[in-house]
C-alpha positions as CSV (number, residue, x, y, z in Angstrom):
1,X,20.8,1.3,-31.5
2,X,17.2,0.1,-30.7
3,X,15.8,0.6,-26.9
4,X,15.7,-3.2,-26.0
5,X,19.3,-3.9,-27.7
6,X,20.9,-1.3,-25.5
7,X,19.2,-2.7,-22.3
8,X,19.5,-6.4,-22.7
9,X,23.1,-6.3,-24.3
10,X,26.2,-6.9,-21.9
11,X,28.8,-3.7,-23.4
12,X,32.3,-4.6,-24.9
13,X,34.6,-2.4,-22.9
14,X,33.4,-0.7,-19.2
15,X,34.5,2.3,-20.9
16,X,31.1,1.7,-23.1
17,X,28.8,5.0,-23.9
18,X,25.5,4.2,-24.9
19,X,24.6,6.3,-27.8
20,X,21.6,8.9,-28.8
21,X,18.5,7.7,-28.5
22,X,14.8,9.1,-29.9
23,X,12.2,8.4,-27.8
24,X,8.9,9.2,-27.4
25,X,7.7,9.8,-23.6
26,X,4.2,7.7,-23.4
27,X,3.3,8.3,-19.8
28,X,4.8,10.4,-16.8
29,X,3.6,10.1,-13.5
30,X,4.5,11.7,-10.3
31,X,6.6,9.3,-7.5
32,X,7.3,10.8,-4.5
33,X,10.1,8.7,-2.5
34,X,10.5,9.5,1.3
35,X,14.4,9.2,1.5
36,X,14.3,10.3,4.9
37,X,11.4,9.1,8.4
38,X,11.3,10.5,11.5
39,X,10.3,7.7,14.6
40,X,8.5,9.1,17.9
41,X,6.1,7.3,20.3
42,X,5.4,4.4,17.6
43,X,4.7,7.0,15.1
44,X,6.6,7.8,11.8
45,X,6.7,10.7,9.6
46,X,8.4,11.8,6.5
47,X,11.2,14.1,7.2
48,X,13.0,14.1,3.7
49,X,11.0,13.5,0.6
50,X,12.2,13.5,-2.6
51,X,9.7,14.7,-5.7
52,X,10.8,12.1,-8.4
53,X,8.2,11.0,-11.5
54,X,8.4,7.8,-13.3
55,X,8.2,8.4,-17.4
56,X,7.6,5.7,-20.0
57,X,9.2,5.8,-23.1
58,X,9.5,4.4,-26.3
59,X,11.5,3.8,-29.7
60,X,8.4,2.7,-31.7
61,X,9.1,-0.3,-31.0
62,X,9.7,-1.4,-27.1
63,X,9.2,0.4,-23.8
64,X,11.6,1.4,-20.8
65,X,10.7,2.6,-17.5
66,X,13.2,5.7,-16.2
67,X,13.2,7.2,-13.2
68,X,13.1,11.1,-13.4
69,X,14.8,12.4,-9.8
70,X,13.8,15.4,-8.6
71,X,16.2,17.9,-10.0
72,X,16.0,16.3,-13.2
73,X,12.2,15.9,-13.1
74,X,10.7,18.5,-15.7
75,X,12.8,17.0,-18.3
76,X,10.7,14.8,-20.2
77,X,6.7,15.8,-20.6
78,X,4.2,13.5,-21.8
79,X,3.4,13.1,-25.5
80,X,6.5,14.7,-26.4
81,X,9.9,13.1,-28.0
82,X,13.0,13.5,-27.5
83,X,16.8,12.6,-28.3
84,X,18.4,12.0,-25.1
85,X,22.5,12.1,-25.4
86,X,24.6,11.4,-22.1
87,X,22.5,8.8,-20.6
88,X,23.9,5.5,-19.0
89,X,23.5,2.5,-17.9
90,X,22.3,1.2,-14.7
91,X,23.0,-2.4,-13.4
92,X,25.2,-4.8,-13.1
93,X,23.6,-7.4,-15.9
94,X,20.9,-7.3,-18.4
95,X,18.3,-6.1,-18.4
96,X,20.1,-2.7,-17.5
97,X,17.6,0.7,-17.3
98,X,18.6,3.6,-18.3
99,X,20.1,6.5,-16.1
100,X,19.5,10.6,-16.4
101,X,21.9,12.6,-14.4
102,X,24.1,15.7,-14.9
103,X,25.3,15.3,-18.4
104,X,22.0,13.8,-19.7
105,X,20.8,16.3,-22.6
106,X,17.0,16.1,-23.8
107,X,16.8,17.7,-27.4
108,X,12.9,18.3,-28.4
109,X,12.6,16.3,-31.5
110,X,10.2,14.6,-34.3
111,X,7.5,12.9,-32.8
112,X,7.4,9.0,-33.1
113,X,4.6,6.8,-34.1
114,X,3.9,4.3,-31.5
115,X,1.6,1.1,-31.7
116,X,-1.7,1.1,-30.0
117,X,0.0,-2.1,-28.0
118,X,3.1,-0.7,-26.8
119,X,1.0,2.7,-25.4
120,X,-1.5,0.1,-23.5
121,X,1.8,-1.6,-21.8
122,X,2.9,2.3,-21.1
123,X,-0.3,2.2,-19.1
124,X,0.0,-0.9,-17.4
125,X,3.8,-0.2,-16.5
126,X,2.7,3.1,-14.7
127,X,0.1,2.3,-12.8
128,X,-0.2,-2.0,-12.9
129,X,-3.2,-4.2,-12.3
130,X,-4.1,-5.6,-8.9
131,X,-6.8,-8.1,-9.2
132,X,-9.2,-8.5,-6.1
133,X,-8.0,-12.3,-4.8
134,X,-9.6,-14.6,-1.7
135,X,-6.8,-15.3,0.8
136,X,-7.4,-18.8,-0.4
137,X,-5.7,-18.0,-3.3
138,X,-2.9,-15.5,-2.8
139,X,-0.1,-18.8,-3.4
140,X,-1.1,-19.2,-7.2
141,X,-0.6,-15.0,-7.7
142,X,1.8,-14.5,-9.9
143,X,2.2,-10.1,-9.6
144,X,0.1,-8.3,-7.6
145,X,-3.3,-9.0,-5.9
146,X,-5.6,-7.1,-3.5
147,X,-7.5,-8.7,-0.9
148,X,-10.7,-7.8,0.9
149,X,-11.4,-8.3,5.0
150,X,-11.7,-7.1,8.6
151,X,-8.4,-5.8,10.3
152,X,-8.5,-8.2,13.1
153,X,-4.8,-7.3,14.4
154,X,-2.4,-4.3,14.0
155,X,0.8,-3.4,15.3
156,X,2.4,-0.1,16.0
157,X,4.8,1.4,13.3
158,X,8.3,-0.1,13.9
159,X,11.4,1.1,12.9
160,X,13.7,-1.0,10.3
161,X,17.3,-1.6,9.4
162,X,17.4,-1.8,5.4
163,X,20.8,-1.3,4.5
164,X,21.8,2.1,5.0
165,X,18.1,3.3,5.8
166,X,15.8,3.2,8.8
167,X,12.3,2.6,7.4
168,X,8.7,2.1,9.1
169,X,7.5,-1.3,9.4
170,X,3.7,-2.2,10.5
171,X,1.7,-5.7,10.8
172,X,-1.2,-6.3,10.4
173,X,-3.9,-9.4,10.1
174,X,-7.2,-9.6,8.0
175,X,-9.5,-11.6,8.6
176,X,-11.5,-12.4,4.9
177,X,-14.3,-15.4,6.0
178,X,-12.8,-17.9,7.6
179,X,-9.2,-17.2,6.5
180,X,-6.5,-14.9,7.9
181,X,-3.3,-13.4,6.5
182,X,-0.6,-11.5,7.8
183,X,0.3,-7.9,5.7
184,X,3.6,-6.6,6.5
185,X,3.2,-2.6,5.5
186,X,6.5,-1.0,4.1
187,X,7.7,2.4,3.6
188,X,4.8,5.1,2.7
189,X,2.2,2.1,3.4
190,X,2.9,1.6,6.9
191,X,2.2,5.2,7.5
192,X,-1.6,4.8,6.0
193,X,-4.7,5.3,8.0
194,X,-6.0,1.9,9.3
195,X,-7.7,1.0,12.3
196,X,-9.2,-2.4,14.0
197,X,-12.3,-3.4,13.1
198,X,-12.6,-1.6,10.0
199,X,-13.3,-3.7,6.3
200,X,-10.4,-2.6,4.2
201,X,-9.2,-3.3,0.8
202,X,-5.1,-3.4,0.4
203,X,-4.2,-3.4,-2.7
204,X,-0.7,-4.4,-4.9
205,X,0.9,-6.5,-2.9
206,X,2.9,-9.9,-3.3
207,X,3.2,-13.3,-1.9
208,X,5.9,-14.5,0.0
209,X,6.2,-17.8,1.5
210,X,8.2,-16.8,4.8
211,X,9.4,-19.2,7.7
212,X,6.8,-17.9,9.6
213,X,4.1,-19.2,7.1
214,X,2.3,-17.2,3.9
215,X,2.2,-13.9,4.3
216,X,1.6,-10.9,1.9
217,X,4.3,-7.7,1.2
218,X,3.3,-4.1,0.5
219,X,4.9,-2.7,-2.5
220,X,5.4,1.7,-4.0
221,X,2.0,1.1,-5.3
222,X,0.2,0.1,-2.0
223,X,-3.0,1.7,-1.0
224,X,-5.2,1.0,1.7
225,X,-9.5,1.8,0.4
226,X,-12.5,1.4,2.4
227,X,-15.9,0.9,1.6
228,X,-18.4,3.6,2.4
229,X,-20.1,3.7,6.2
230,X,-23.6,1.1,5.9
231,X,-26.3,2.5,7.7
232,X,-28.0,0.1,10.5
233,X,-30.9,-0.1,12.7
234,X,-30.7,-2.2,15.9
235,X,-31.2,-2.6,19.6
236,X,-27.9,-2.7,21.7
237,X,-28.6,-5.0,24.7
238,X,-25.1,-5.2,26.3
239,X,-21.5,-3.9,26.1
240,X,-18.1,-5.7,27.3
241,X,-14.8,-4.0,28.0
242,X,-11.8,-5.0,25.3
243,X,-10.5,-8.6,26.4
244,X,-7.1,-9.2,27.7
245,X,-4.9,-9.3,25.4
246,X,-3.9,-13.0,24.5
247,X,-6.8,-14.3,26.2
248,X,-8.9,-15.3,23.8
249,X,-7.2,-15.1,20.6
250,X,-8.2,-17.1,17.7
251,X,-5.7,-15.8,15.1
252,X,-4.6,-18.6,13.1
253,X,-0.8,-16.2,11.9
254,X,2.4,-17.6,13.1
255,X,3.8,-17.2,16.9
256,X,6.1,-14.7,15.3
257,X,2.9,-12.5,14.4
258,X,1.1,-12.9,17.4
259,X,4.4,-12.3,19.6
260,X,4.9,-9.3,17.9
261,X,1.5,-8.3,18.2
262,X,1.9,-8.9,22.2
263,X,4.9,-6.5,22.3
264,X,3.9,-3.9,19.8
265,X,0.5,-3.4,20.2
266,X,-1.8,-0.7,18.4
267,X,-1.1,2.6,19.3
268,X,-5.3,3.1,18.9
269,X,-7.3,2.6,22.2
270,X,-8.7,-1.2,22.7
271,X,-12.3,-1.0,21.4
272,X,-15.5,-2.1,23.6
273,X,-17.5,-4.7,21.8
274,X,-21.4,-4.1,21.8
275,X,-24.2,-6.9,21.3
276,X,-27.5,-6.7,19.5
277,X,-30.6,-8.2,20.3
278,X,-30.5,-10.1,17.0
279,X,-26.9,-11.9,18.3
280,X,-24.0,-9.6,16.0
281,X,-21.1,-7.9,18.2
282,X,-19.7,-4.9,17.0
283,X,-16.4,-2.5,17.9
284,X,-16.6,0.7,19.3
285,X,-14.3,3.4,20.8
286,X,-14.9,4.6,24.1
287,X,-15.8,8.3,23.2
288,X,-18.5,7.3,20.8
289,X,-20.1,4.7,23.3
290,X,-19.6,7.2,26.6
291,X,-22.7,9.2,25.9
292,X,-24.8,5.8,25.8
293,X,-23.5,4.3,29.0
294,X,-25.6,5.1,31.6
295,X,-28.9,4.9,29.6
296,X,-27.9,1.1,29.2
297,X,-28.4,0.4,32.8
298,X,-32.0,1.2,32.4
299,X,-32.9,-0.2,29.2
300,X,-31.5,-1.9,25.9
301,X,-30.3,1.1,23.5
302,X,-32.7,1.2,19.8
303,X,-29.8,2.9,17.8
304,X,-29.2,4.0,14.5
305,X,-25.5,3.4,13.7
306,X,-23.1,3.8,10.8
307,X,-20.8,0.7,10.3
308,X,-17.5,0.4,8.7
309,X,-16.8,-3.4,8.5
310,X,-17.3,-4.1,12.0
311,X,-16.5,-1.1,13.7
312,X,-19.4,1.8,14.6
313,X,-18.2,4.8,13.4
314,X,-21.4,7.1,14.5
315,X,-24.3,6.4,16.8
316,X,-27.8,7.7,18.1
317,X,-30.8,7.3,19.7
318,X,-33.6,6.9,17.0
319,X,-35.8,8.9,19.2
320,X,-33.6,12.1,19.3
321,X,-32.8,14.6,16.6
């Protein structure tokens, strides 16, 4: 029976056994799953994490995605075929995918031409594009999309109810020119490095038109880059302590957003903003700005500073070593 007829036909009987397939295994990739988090002080950590990889395989003539779980995990190897005998079928309707579990048997086999097509989709099912958007345009994305800004907002990890599981939840707001989106952060991506004030790029995520307005959803694939530090030159004529909270805000998310940014605030220190002589205000933490503080009161600072986004990462004098 071809690939696609066994995973898009309903069976006869429930007592249905798919039979023997040869395959050839285009692409495996490694997918760790956290089954397990741990929750302490708005923190989360993995506590139990499965080692699962993803392969993609094919009859010569379609593609299916199956999920290797960790004991069964060094069953398949890439470029290899293989006639797989005790699989089954997962799901309730087509389009089913295909299960390995116990009584799955891999028998090393002859190797399977496959069209120059089919291994480009292999490619694109393991690791799938994410085209750079503007906020503007994140309601006409069909699939993923990646957008570019400053972290304006950011919550502390939460913990979350789904189903059976209790799973990390952050918010967060980017600002990208004049437009701002909330991202809700799931799973692993909540648990990624990201601070106010820094210019991020989030990749693979999806739309979702909520009650609470547009907003965009992290997905297994999520990752969180940022650009390299810029290097600046200026003269630092005045420092302000972090406003209250609420006081002046400008964010343009839903009162859902910015009432849960009230109650669960970052778990990173408020930042001081600094102003140059030429007008810009940038963010800074307290222990990088300390140092500077008193020599403020007796003259505007000439600094050389490196900048991620809008926050100073490092700072000095451009008179000392």
């Amino acid at each position: 029976m071809a690939l696609i007829k066994l995973l898009t036909t309903s069976p006869d009987t429930p007592y249905f056994r798919p039979p023997p397939l040869h395959v050839q295994v285009l692409k495996v990739e490694d997918q760790p799953r956290v089954v397990t988090w741990e929750f302490n002080e708005n923190m989360a950590r993995a506590a139990t994490i499965k080692k699962n990889r993803v392969a993609i395989i094919s009859d010569g003539h379609s593609l299916a995605r199956v999920t290797l779980y960790e004991e069964f995990s060094s069953k398949m190897v890439e470029g290899k075929a293989y006639i797989i005998r005790g699989h089954t079928l997962r799901g309730q309707s087509p389009p089913f995918t295909l299960n390995v579990g116990r009584e799955t048997k891999f028998f090393k086999s002859s190797t399977i031409i496959v069209p120059e097509q089919l291994t480009e989709e292999a490619e694109a099912m393991i690791n799938p594009a994410s085209p750079l958007k503007q906020v503007t345009e994140c309601r006409e994305v069909k699939g993923f999309m990646s957008v570019e800004g400053e972290v304006v907002e950011i919550n502390a990890v939460q913990p979350i109810r789904s189903g059976k599981d209790v799973i990390p939840m952050r918010r967060m707001i980017l600002d990208q020119d004049t437009s701002r989106i909330q991202i809700n952060l799931w799973r692993e991506a909540a648990v990624l490095e990201v601070n106010l004030g820094e210019r991020v790029r989030v990749t693979h995520m999806k739309c979702s038109n909520t009650d609470y307005g547009l907003q965009l959803q992290s997905s297994n694939y999520t990752k969180i880059e940022k650009p390299k530090d810029e290097v600046f030159f200026a003269d630092i004529v005045g420092v302000m302590e972090p406003e209250e909270e609420g006081s002046s805000s400008s964010s343009s998310s839903s009162s859902s957003s910015s009432s849960s940014s009230s109650s669960g605030s970052s778990s990173a220190e408020p930042l001081l903003q600094v102003l140059t002589e030429s007008g810009s205000i940038l963010l800074i933490d307290r222990a990088t700005w300390q140092p500077f503080e008193e020599r403020l009161t007796i003259s505007k600072l000439k600094v050389e500073m490196s900048v991620e986004g809008r926050r100073i990462t490092k700072m000095r004098l451009v008179n000392e070593a």
